[in-house]
N, C-alpha and C positions, 0 to 999 in steps of 0.2 A: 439674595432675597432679604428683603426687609423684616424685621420682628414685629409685632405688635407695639413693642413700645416704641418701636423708632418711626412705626406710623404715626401715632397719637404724636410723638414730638416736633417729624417734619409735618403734619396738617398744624399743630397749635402756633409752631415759629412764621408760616405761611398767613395763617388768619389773623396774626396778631400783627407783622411787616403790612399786609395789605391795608388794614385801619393805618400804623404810626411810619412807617416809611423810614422804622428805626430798626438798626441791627437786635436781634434776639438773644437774649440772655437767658442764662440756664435759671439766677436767681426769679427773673419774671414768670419761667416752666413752672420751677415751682409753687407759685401760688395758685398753680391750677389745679381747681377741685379732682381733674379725672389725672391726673400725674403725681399722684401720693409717692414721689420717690426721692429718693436725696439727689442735691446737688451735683455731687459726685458722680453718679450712675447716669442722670441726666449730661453732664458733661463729656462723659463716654462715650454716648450714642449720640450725640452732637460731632465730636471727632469722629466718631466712624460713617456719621452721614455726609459729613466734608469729605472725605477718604474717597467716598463711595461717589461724588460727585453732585448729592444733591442737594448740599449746602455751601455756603463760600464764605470765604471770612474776609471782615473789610478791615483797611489799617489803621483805621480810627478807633475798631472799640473790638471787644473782647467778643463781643455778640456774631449772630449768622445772619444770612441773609437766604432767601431761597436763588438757588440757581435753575436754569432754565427747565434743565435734568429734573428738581426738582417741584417744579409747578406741573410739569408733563406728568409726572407720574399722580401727583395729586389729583388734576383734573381727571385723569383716567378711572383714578384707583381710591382714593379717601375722599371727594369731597361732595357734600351730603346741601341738597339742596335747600337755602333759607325758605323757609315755610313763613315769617315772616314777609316777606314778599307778595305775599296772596291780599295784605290788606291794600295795597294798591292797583289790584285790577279791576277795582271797581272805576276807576276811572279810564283804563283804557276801554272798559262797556261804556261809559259815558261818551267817550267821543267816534265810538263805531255805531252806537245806536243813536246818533245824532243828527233823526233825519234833515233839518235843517242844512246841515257842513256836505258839502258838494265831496265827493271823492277825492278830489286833491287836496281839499281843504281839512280834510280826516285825516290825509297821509302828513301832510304839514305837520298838522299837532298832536300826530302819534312821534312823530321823530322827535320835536320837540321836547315832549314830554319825556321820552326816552332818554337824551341829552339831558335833560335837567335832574332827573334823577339819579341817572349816574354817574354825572360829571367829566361822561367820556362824548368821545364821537361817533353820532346813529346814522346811519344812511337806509335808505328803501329805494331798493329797485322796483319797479314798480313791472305790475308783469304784461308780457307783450308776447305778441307771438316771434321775439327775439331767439327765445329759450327752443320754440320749436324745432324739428328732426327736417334735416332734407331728402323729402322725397324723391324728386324727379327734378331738373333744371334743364330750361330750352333757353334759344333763343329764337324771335320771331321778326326776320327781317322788316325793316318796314321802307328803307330805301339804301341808296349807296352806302350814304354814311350814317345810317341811324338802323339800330335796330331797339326790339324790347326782352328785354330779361324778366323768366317767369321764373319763379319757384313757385312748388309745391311741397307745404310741408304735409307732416300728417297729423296735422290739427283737419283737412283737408282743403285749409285756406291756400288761396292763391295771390301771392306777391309780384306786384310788377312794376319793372322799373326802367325808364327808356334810357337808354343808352346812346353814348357815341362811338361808333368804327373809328380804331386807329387809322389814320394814312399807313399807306402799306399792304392793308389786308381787306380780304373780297369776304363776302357774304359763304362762300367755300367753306376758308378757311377758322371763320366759326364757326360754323357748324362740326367740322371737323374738331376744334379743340372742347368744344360741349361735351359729344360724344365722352371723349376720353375721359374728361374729368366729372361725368355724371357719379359714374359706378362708385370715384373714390369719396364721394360727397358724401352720399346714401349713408342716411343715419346719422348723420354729424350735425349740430347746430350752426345754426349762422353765426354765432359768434366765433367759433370755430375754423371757420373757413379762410379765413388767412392763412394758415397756420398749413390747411391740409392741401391748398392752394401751391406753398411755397414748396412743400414737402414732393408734391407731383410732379414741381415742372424741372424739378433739380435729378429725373431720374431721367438716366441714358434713354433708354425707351421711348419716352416721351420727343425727348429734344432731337431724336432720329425720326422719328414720324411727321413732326413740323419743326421749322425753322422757326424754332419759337423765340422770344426776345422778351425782354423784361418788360417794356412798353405795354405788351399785351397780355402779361400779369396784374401788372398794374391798374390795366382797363379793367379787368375781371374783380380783381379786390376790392376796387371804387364803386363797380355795379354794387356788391353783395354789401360795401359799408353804407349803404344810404339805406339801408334796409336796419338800419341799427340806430331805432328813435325810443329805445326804452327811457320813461321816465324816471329823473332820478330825485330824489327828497332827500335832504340831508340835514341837519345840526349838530352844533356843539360844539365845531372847531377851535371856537378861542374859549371853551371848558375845557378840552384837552390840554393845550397849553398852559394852562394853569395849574396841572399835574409838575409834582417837585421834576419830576424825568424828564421834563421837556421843556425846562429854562433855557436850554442852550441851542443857540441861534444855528449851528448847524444841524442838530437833532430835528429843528422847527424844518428848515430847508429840505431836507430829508421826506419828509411827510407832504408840505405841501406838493414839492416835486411828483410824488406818488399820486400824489390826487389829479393834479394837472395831468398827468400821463395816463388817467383813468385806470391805473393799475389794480385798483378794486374790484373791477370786472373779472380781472381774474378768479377771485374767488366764487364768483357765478361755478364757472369752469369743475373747478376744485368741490365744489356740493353734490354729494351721490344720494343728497332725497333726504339727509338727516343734520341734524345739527353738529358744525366741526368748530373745533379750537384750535387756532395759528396759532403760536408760542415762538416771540424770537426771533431767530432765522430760518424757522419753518415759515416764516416770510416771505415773499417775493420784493423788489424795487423797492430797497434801503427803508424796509416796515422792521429792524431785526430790533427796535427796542420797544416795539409793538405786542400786544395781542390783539386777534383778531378774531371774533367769533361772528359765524356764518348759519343761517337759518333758512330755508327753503318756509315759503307760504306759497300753500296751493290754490287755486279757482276750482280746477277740475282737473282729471288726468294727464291733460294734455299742455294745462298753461298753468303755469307760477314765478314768482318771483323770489325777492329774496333780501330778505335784515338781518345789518350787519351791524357792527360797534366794534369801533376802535378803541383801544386806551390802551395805560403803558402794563406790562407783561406783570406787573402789582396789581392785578385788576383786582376786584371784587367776583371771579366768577360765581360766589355761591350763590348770589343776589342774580347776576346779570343775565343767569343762562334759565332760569326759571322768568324769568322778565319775558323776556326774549319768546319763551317758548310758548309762552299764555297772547302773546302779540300773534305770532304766527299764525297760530292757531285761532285767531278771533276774525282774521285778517279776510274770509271769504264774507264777513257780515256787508263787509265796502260793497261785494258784484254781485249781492243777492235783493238788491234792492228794487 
């Protein structure tokens, strides 16, 4: 367990790396008004927070740097939200009460604005009945080789989408594989459905009941992907690159690879209704020199989306997560119009 004073020294060495992207020095502690303590003592608890994991020492200079350990525990545990921050949401009111800006055109220059301010990268998922629960799933023949895929989520909307019969298989034999895989659907999202998809067809059980073949996985995951047209808003790409962290052309590779493979969707996934912080290699697909903070905005109970921002693990959280959180929360002005 950490002491009081080695809170105050890893939040001060953290908030001061985040502005200078320079190692931290005990001489710099102390000229801090709330660390009235000598060099000495300050240097002590510097070594015991490297010990302990939450600082690291680089071999250029005498100073620390935070480690991943030790921004996890920050965000969780010390760090106190910039109340400065509040003098600019008077502009994110100005562009949600903008009756003139069409909905897309608000989402546009809410990212924008987000990106520009904090020099990282904003994305909006924009919300759709992607996020919805699956009700009930048919299908409804409509010739030899053509049938239509419904879903029902429990927004009570209903989704459809026509499809092709593989060669091979009769009108029967969907309906027979529906059945099966109705029950393990139930309650999952579509975005989801790959996953719970792959997980079904790989059990004994299953693959004894039909001759089931990857083909007709295949068919099924194509139905349920076309049902995935969430729109997406994004800036600040080449703002992140401009972060000291991300000069190096494989680090850059890494990232765009990540986008390309929409791997950001995953954090949709990962959101349980509250605002979270990736740190690292609490990452998924080569994000581990990333943070990534993740925000559910709601319409109404049943549909929302979701802002995110990337930048490097030096972030500014004390700024970004109060940003973020006054966005979210502004964000039903867009579907109440």
């Amino acid at each position: 367990m950490l002491s009081d004073r080695q809170k105050l020294i890893l939040k001060a060495i953290i908030e001061d790396y985040v502005i200078t992207n320079e190692p931290v020095g005990s001489k710099a502690l102390t000229e801090k008004p709330y660390l009235d303590y000598s060099s000495a003592t300050i240097r002590y608890d510097m070594q015991a927070l490297e010990e302990s994991g939450y600082l690291e020492k680089t071999h250029t200079s005498s100073g620390r740097v935070p480690s991943q350990v030790g921004y996890r525990y920050y965000v969780d545990h010390l760090i106190i939200r910039d109340e400065n921050v509040s003098e600019y949401f008077k502009y994110v009111d100005e562009i949600f009460d903008n009756k003139n800006l069409s909905k897309e055109d608000a989402l546009k220059r809410i990212t924008e604005f987000i990106s520009e301010l904090t020099g990282y990268y904003s994305i909006i998922l924009g919300s759709s009945a992607d996020f919805a629960k699956v009700m009930k799933m048919e299908i409804v023949p409509l010739s030899k080789n053509e049938a239509v895929m419904l879903i029902v989520t429990n927004t009570g909307a209903v989704q459809s989408q026509k499809i092709s019969i593989p060669d091979g298989y009769n009108q029967d034999d969907l309906l027979k594989i529906i059945e099966m895989f109705d029950n393990a659907m139930y309650g999952h999202s579509i975005y989801e459905i790959r996953e719970i998809l792959s997980k079904e067809a790989s059990k004994p059980r299953i693959r004894q009941m039909v001759d089931f073949r990857d083909d007709i996985l295949n068919f099924m995951i194509k139905g349920f992907s076309r049902f995935l047209n969430t729109e997406t808003y994004d800036s600040g790409l080449s703002r992140l690159f401009n972060q000291p962290e991300f000069q190096d052309y494989q680090v850059m590779q890494k990232i765009f690879k990540a986008i390309d493979d929409k791997a950001l969707a995953d954090f949709v996934l990962e959101n349980t209704g509250k605002l979270k912080v990736f740190i690292g290699s609490e990452n998924k697909n080569n994000l581990e020199n990333c943070s990534i903070i993740s925000i559910p905005y709601y319409i109404d109970d049943n549909e929302y989306g979701t802002l995110m921002i990337v930048g490097p693990t030096r972030m500014n959280y004390r700024g970004v997560i109060p940003l973020l959180e006054y966005v979210a929360k502004s964000m039903p002005k867009l579907y109440s119009r």
